[in-house]
N, C-alpha and C positions, 0 to 999 in steps of 0.2 A: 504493500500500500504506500503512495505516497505520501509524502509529511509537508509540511509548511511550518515553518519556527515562527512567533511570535516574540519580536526583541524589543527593546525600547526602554529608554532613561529609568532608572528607579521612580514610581511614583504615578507614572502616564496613565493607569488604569488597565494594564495588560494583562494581570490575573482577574479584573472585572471582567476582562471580555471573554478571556479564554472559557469563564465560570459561566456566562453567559452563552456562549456559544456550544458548550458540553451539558446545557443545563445541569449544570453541577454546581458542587462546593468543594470542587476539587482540591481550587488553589486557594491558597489563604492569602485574601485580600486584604492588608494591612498598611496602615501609613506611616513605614518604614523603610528603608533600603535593604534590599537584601532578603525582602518576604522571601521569595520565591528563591527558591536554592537549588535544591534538583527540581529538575525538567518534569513538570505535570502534562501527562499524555492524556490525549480528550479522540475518541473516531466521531467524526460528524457528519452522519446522510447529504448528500446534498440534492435540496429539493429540485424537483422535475416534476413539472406538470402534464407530462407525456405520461407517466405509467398508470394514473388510474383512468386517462381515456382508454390506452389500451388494454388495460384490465377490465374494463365496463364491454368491449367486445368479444375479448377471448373470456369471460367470465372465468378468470383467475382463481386459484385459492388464496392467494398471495400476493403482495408484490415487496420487490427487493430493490432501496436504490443502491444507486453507487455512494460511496465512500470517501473523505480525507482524512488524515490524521494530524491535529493541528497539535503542537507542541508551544509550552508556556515556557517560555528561557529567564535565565535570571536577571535582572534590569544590568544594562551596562553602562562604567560610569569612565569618564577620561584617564586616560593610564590605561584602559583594559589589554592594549597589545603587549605591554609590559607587565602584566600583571597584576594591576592596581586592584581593588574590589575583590571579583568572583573571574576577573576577565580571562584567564586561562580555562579554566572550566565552563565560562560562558564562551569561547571561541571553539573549545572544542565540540560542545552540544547544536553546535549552528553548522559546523561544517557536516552535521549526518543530516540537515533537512535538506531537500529537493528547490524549497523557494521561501522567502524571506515575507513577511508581511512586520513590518516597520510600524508603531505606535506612536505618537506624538501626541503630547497636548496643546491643547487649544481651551483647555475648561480653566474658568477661575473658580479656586475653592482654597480660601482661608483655610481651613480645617486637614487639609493634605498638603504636606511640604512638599515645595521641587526642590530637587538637589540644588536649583542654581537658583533660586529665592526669586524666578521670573517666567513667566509664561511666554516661550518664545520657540513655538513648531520647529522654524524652519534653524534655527540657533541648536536644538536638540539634534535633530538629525544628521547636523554637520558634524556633530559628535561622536553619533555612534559609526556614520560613514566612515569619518576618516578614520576609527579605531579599527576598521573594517581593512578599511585600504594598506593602515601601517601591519596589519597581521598579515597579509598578505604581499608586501613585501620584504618582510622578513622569511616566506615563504621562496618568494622569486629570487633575491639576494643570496638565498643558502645554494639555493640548485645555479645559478648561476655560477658562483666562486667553483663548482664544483665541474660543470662543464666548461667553461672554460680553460682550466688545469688539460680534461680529457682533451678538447680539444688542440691543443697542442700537441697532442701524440700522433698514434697510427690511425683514430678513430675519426682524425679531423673533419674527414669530407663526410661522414654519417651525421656528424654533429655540428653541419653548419647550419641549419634548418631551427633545431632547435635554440640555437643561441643568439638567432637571430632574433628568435621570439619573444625569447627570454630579456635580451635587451630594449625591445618595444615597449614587453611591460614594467619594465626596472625605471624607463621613462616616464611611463604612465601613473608608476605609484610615486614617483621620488613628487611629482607634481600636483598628488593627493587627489587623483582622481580613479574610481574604478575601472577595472579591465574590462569588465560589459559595455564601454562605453567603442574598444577597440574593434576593429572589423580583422575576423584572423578566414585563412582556406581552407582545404578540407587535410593538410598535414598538419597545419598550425592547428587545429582544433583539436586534435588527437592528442597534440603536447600538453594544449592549456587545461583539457578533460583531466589529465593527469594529477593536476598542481593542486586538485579540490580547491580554487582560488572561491573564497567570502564573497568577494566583489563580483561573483561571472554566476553567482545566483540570482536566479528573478526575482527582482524586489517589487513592492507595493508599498503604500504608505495609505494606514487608519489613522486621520485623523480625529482625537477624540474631542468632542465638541460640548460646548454648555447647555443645548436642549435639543432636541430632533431637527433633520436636514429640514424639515418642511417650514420650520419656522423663522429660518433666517438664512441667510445669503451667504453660503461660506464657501463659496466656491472660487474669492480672492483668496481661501489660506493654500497657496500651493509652495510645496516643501520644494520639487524639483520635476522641473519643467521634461519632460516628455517619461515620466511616470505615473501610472493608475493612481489614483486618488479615491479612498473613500469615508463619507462623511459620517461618523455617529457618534451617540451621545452614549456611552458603555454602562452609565449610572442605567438611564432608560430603559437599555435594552435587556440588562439581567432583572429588570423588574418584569418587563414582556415574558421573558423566558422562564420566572417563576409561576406562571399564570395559566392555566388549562388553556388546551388551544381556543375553544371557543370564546372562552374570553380576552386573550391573547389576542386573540382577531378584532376585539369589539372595544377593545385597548387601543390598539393600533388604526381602529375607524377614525375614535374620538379624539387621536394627535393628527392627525390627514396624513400617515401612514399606509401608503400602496403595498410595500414588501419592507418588511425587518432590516435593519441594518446587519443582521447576521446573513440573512439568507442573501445580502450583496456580496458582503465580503468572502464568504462560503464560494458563489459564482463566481465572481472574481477571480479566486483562488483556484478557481478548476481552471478559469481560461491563463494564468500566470504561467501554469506546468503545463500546457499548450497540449490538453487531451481534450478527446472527443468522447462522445459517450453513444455508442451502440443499443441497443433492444434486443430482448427476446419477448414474448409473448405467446403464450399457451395458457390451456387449462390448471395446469400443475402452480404456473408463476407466470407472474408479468414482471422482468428482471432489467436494471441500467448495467454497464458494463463500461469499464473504463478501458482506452488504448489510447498510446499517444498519436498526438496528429502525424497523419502520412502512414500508419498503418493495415497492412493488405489482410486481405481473406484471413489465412494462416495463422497469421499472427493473433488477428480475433479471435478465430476457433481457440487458438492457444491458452488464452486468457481464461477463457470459459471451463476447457482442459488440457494439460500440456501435450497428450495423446491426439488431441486433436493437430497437433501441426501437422505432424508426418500423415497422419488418415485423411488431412483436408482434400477431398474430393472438387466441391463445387458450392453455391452458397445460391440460395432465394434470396432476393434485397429489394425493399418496396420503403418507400419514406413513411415515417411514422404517421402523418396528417393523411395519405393517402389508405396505411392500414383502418383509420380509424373511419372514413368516410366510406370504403369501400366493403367495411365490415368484417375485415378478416383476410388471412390468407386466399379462400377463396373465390371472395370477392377481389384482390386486384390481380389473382391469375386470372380471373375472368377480362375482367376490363384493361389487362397488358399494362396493367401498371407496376409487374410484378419483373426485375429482371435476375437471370442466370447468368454468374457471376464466376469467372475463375478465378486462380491462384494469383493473376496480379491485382486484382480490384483492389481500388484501393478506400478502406471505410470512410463513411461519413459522417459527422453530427446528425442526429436521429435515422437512422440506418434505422429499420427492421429485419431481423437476419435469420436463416434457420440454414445453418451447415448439414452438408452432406459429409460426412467421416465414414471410413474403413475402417474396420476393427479387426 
């Protein structure tokens, strides 16, 4: 399953959200630094409004969605690349997640300290950035000094590719800006895949806000310009999340709430690890299924069982709006809405799929 880390200043309200977002009381939300010490693991469904249409026609027992695992990291405070705080054990807990969701405040509240006695988003994140950016080139710096040495031997002409690389990003960090921001080819990607570099995880930034998106304008607070941004109030939304759905819902009428600020950041967060999510649909179950984008037949079946790679045969694929109107499988075999699919198709966002496998 993949993960997404939850990082952010001491104090931002990020064991609000995570508690919020796990309907739990997982993390102990306290107004101190250093609440949160080891990493609180939370799996959260992510909603999809496709499975009970398709459930309502295959008359399902079940339906199953897909899944993230969002992880609560320890607040990071300057010094972390050095060690300062929790910052070794917070760098190391960040380099297992897949993608980064970034917390910042924007709320005034007397009653909660910031570490820097001021509310200032875009001042925070430059912080935990560049503690980002200096761990990782203390990353680039080691493997550099190191190929460089090889490099002067027998190995030279294998290792000019990589050192070349290596000195793009030794640039890149001495300048305090992240490697995601570099364009590498398809050798260079192979080296930088290597480095687990902080900075080459997809990030987003939760701004956490002083009352719901709906009630004010906050869409001048941008932390950094051509990053996902999204807006919520964390106090709020752990209150929504304690609340039976139907009131939950009837909560969220009377703020002019359309969708939870969880269930954005949740979405968000599927499109950050740049997956698509497939169907199945039967009696048995009406099921999501996750694969990263650009993945073929095979690789789908895969997911579903690893047996299914080698047995994948051929595959039924009808879009999920077109299963629901046509009433089923044999409704869009009828109306040829239905196509047969081989070993390179390549899946799509709401695919409906039923593999042919060999056993």
């Amino acid at each position: 399953m993949l993960s997404i880390g939850i990082v952010g200043l001491p104090n931002v309200g990020k064991s609000t959200l995570f508690n919020a977002l796990t309907r739990s009381k997982q993390a102990d939300a306290q107004n101190y630094p250093f609440c949160t010490i080891e990493p609180n693991v939370g799996v959260v469904e992510v909603p999809d409004v496709r499975l009970q249409k398709l459930s309502d026609v295959s008359k399902s027992k079940k339906i199953i969605p897909t899944a993230i695992e969002f992880i609560d990291i320890a607040g990071i405070v300057k010094g972390a690349s050095e060690g300062e705080g929790l910052g070794n054990k917070f760098l190391s807990h960040i380099r297992e997640v897949d993608a980064i969701v970034q917390v910042v405040r924007s709320f005034e509240d007397s009653n909660v300290t910031h570490v820097h006695n001021k509310v200032d988003p875009k001042g925070d994140a430059e912080i935990i950035n560049l503690e980002l950016v200096l761990a990782d080139w203390q990353t680039v710096s080691k493997r550099l000094e190191k190929v460089t040495k090889e490099a002067k031997g027998v190995k030279a002409k294998e290792m000019t590719v990589e050192l070349g690389v290596l000195e793009k990003l030794n640039i890149q960090m001495e300048a305090g800006k992240p490697a995601r921001l570099l364009e590498f080819i398809d050798d260079e990607e192979l080296i930088v895949r290597d480095l687990h570099l902080l900075t080459m995880k997809p990030m987003m930034y939760v701004v956490n806000i002083d009352d719901v998106p709906q009630s004010a304008d906050y869409n001048h607070i941008v932390v950094e310009e051509g990053i996902s941004h999204i807006y919520v109030c964390a106090q709020t939304e752990a209150e929504i999340a304690e609340l039976p759905l139907e009131d939950a819902k009837e909560f969220m009428k009377d703020l002019g709430m359309d969708q939870s600020g969880l269930d954005k950041i949740i979405t968000a967060g599927y499109k950050l690890l740049d997956l698509v999510t497939f169907l199945t649909s039967g009696e048995p179950e009406t099921r999501a299924w996750t694969v990263k984008n650009g993945a073929t037949g095979p690789e789908a079946a895969g997911v579903i069982h690893t047996d299914f790679v080698k047995g994948y045969i051929k595959a039924d694929v009808t879009n999920w709006k077109d299963f629901v109107e046509y009433g089923g499988w044999n409704g869009v075999k009828e109306s040829g809405k239905m196509q047969l699919v081989g070993k390179d198709y390549v899946v799509k966002d709401g695919d409906v799929c039923y593999f042919h496998v060999s056993t």
